[in-house]
C-alpha positions in Angstrom: 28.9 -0.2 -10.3 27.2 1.9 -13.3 23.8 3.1 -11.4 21.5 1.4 -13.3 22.8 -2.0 -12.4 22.5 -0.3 -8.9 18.7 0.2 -9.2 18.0 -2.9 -10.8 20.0 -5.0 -7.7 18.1 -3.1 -5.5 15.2 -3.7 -7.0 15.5 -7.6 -7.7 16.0 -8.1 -4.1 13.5 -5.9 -2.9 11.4 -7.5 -5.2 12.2 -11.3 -4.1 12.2 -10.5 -0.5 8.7 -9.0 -0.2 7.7 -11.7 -2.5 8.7 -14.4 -0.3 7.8 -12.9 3.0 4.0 -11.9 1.7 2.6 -14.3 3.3 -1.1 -13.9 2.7 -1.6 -11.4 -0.6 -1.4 -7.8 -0.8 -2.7 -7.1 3.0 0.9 -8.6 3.8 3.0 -7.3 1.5 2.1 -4.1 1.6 4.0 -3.3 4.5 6.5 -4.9 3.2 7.0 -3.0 0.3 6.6 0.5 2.3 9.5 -0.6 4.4 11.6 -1.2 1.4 10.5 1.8 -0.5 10.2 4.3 1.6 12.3 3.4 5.1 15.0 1.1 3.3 16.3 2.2 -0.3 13.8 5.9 0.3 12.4 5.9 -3.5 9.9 7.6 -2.3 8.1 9.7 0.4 5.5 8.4 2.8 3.0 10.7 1.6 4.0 9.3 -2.2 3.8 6.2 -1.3 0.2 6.4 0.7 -0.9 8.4 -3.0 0.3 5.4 -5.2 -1.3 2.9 -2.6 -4.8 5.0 -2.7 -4.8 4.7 -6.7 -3.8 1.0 -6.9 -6.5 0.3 -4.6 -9.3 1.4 -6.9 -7.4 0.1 -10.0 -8.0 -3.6 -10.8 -6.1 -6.8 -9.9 -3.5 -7.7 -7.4 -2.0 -4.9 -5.2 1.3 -6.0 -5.2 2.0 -6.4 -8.1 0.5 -3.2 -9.0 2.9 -1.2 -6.4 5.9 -3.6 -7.6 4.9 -2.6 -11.2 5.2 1.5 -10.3 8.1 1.2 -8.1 10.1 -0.5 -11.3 8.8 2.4 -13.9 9.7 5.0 -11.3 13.5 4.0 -11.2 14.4 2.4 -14.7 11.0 2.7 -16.8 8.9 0.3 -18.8 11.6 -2.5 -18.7 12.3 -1.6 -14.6 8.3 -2.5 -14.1 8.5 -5.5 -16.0 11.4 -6.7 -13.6 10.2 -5.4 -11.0 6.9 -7.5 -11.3 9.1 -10.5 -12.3 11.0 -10.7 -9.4 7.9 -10.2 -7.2 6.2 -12.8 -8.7 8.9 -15.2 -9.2 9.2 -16.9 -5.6 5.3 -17.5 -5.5 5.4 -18.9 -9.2 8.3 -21.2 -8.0 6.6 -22.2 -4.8 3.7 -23.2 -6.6 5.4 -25.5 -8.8 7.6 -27.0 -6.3 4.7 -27.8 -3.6 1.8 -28.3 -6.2 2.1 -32.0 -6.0 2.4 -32.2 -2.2 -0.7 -29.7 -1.7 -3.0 -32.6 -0.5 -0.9 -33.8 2.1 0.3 -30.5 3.0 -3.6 -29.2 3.5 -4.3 -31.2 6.3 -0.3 -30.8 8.3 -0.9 -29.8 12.2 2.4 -27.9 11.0 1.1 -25.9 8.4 -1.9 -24.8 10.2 0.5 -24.0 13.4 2.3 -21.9 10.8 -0.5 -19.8 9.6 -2.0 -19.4 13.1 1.5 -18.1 14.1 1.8 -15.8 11.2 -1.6 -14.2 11.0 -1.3 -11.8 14.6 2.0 -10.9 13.2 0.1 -9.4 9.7 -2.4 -8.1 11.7 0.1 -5.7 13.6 2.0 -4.7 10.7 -1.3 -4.0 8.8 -1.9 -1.9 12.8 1.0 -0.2 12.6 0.9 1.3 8.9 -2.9 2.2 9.6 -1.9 4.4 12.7 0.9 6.0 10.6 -1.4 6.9 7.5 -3.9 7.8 10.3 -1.5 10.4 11.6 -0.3 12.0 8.6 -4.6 12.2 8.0 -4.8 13.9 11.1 -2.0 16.0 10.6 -3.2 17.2 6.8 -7.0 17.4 7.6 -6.7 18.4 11.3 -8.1 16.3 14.5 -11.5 16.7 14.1 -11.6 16.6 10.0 -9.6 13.7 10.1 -11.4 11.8 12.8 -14.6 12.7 10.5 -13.0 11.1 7.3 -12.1 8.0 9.2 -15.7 7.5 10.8 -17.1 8.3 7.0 -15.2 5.5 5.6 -15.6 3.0 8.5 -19.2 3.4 8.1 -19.3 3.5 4.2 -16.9 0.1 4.2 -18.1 -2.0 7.6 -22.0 -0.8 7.6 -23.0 0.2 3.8 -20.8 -1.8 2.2 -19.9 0.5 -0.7 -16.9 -1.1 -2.5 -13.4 0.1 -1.4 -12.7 1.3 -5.1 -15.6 3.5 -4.8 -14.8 5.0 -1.2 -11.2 5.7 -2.8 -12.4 7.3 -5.7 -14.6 9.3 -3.7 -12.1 10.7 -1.2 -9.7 11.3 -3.8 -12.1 13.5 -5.6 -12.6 15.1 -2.1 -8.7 15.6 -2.1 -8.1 17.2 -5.5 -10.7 20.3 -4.1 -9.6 20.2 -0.1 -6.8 22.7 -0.1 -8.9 25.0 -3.0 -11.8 24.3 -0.5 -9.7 25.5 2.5 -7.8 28.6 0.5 -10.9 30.1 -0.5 -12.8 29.6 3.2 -9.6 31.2 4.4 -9.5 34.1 1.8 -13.7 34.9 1.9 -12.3 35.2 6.0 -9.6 37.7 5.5 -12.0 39.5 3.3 -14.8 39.7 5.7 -12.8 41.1 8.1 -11.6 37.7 9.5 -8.5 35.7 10.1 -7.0 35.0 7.2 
């Protein structure tokens, strides 16, 4: 099989499966896609992957299909994105169709409502779990008490100010782009002091 057709199988049913198993938007899918991306088929890193996240949450529109949309460019281009956001789309388009004239009866089902009481402490650990990692690999850039700092600054810009998650993003990537110049040039006004470089 020529690689390209490798890539684009790959793709499709990455693409499908995360799109059928979201339950719940981009706060489900998200781990969804990491798995796939990074664990599963390893397009990219974990630190890549945390970087592309970061930068489709301050962009506009759905998260999912923004993160389908980049994983597609990144292995076959502008026509790999466009499949890739088909496919991802495709099962919810579908679904739609299929159940939009039993939505009214399907609102009210004791079954349905068991189903998304079932499903909802199962998104809430996987959103758990992929916090803690990105937490650690924080930690393990910034350092314990840097890192600890970060996540208390954006805890109490999101939960207490309020400032919109775009603008917390935007800000801490700015912080990012100066960190390590920030850090090299403490370090080297050190060494040239007399301290440890």
């Amino acid at each position: 099989m020529k690689p390209n057709q490798q890539d684009y199988i790959e793709l499709g049913t990455s693409m499908v499966r995360t799109g059928i198993l979201g339950y719940g938007g981009g706060p489900s899918v998200i781990p969804l896609i990491r798995h796939d991306a990074v664990i599963r088929y390893k397009w990219l890193s974990d630190e890549e992957f945390a970087e592309i996240l970061a930068i489709a949450n301050a962009l506009p529109g759905p998260i999912a299909t923004k993160m389908a949309a980049y994983l597609g460019y990144k292995r076959r281009g502008g026509p790999g994105a466009f499949f890739a956001v088909v496919m991802h789309i495709l099962p919810s388009v579908l679904a739609m169709i299929l159940l939009l004239s039993a939505v009214n009866v399907l609102a009210g089902s004791k079954v349905v409502k068991g189903m998304i009481a079932a499903v909802s402490p199962v998104i809430a650990v996987m959103l758990g779990v992929m916090a803690y990692e990105f937490a650690k690999k924080g930690v393990k850039g910034l350092g314990i008490a840097a890192g600890a700092a970060f996540m208390l600054l954006a805890l109490l810009l999101l939960e207490v100010l309020h400032v919109h998650p775009a603008i917390v993003i935007v800000l801490f990537l700015a912080y990012g782009t100066v960190h390590y110049r920030a850090v090299a040039a403490l370090r080297s006004g050190r060494g040239g002091t007399g301290g440890t470089p």
